[in-house]
Structure formats: structure tokens, C-alpha cells
C-alpha positions as CSV (number, residue, x, y, z in Angstrom):
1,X,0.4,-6.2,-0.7
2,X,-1.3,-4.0,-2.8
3,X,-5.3,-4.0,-4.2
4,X,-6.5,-3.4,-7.6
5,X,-9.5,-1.5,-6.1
6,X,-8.7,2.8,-5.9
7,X,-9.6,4.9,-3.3
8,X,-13.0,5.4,-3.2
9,X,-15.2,8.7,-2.7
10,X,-16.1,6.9,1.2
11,X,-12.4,6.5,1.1
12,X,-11.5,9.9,0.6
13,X,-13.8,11.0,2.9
14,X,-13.1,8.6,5.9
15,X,-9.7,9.6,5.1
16,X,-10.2,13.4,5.4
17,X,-12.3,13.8,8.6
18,X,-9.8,11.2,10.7
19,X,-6.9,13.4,9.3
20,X,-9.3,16.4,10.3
21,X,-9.9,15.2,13.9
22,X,-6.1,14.8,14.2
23,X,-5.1,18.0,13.4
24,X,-7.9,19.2,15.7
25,X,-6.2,17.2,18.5
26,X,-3.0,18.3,17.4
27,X,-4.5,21.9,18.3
28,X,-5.8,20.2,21.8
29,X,-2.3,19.3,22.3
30,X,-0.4,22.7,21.5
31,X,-3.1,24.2,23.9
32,X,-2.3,21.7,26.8
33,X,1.5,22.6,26.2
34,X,1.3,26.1,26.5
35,X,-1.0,25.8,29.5
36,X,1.6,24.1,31.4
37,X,2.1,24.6,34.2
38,X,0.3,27.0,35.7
39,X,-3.4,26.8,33.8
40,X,-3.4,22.9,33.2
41,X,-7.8,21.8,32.1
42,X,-8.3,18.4,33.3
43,X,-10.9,17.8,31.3
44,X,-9.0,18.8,28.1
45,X,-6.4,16.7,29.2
46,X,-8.9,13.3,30.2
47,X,-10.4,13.8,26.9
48,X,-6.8,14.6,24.9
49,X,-5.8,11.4,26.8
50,X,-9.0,9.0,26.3
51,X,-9.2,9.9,22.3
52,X,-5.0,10.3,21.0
53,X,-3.8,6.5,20.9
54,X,-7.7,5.2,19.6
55,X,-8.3,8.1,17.0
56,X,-4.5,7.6,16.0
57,X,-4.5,4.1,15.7
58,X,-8.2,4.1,13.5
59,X,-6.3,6.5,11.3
60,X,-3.2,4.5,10.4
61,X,-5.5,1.5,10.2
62,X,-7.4,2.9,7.7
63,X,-4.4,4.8,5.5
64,X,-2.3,1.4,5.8
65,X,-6.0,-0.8,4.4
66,X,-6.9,2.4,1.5
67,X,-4.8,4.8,1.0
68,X,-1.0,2.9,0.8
69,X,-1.8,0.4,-1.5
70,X,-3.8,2.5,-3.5
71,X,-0.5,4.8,-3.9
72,X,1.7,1.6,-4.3
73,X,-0.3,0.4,-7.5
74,X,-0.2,4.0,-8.8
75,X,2.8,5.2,-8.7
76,X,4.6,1.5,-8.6
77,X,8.3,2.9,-8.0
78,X,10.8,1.5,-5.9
79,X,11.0,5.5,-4.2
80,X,7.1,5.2,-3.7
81,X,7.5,2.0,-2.0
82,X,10.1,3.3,0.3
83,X,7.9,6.2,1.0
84,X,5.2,3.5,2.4
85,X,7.8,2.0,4.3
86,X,8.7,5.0,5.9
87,X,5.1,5.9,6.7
88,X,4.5,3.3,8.0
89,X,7.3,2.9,10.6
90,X,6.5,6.4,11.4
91,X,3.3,4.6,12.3
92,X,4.8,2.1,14.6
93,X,6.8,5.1,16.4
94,X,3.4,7.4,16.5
95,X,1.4,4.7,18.1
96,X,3.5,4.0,21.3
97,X,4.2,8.0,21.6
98,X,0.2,8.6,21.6
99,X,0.2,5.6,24.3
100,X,3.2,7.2,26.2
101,X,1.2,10.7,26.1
102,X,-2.1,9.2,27.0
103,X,-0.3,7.8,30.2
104,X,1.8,11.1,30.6
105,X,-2.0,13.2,30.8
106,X,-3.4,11.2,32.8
107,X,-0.7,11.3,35.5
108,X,-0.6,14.7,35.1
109,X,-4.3,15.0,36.2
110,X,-3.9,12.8,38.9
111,X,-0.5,14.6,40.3
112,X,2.0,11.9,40.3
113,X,3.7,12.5,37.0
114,X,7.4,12.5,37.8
115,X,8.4,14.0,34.9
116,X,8.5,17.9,34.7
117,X,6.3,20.9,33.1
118,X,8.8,21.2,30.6
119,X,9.4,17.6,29.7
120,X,5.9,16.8,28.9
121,X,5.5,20.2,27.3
122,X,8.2,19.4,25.0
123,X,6.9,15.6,24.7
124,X,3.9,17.0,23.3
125,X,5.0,19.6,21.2
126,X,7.4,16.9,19.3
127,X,4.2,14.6,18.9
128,X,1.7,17.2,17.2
129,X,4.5,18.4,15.3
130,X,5.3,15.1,14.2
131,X,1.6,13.9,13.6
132,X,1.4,17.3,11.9
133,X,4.0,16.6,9.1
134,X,3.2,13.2,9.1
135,X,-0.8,14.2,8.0
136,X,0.4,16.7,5.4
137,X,2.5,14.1,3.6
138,X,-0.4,11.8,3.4
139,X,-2.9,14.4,2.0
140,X,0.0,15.2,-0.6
141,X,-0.3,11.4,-1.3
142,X,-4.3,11.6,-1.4
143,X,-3.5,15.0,-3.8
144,X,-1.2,13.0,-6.1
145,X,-3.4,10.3,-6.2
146,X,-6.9,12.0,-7.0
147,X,-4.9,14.4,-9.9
148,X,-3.7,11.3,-11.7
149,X,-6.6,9.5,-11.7
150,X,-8.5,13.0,-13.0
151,X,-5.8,12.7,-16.0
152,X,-5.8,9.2,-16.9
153,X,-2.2,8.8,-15.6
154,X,0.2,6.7,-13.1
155,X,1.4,9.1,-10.8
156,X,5.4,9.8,-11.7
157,X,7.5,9.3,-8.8
């Protein structure tokens, strides 16, 4: 499904503080990790744990509604669309890891996590890392899209 209406300046900017607050809880994340598990912060971790599968899920929402099919008319290659597709199963995974972290925190806090330090220290590391990569390739995306549109050109995939 694509649209015939491009990313927008609201767009762009929705776009860049949800990518922005994920990289901030990406930071939250790596500091929860390397607190473990000696100088564990409750309320980091409540507040990693309330905010990672909602602020996630608003993002992807809002790159899958703007920002794919924006890219999709633009570049219109078969590699761009299997780019999306790929995105957007990377999507699918990220979602139930930030619902499989919220649950991890919060039994953290409450002492009956079962799994141990190192576990859920490497669980998160392997999801900011992942959310990481996965924000960088979209604002590559957002970069190839704005730079075409500047020159009056499909973007060459």
C-alpha cells in the first residue's frame, strides 16, 4: 500500500523526536544493564518498563503510516520494497521483545525474576542494540528521502 502524499515537515518531526526518545531509552536501557546486579534503580527500571513497548509501538505505527510508503513510492524498486519488508518484520520481533523486557523489569523490581543478572543484562543489551541499528537505518531512509526530494529526483535504489 503506498500514498501519493510525501512526508510532511509534521512528519519529519514526529518522526525525529520518537526516534529521539528511543535512543534516549536505549541509553536508559544500557544504564539498567550495567547496573546489574549490584546498583539496580527501581524507578528507572518502573519507568524503562511502563514507556519501552507503548513508545515502541507509537514509533513503528507512525514509520509504517509515513515514512514506508513514502520511501516505497520514491524509490519504487523491488530492493526498496524488500527493505520495508524487512523493517517491518523487524517490527513484529521488536514489539514482543519490548513486551518481554517490560515484563522482565518489572519482575526484577518486585524480586521474582527467575532469570539471572546476566541473562537480562544481555537481554537488554541485544534489544537497544537492535533498536539502535534499526533507528539508524530509518533516518538513512528519512536522509535519502528528504535529499531526493531537495533535487527533484526518485531516490536510486
Amino acid at each position: 500500500m503506498t500514498t501519493e502524499i510525501p512526508l510532511n515537515a509534521q512528519d519529519l518531526a514526529a518522526l525525529d523526536r520518537n526516534h529521539e526518545a528511543l535512543l534516549a531509552l536505549c541509553i536508559k536501557l544500557e544504564d539498567i544493564a550495567d547496573s546489574l546486579p549490584f546498583d539496580i534503580n527501581e524507578d528507572l527500571c518502573n519507568e524503562v518498563a511502563q514507556t519501552v513497548a507503548p513508545l515502541l509501538k507509537q514509533t513503528q505505527q507512525l514509520e509504517e503510516k509515513v515514512l514506508f510508503p513514502d520511501f516505497d513510492r520514491s524509490a519504487g524498486s523491488c530492493f526498496a520494497a524488500m527493505m520495508i519488508e524487512r523493517l517491518k518484520g523487524e517490527h513484529r520481533c521488536d514489539g514482543l521483545a519490548a513486551e518481554e523486557i517490560s515484563l522482565t523489569l518489572k519482575a526484577v523490581i518486585e524480586g521474582r525474576c527467575r532469570l539471572s543478572f546476566d541473562t537480562v543484562g544481555y537481554m537488554l543489551r541485544g534489544f537497544f542494540e537492535c533498536v539502535r541499528r534499526h533507528v539508524a537505518a530509518e533516518k538513512l531512509m528519512i536522509e535519502a528521502l528528504c535529499a531526493a526530494e531537495a533535487e527533484g529526483r526518485e531516490i536510486l535504489m
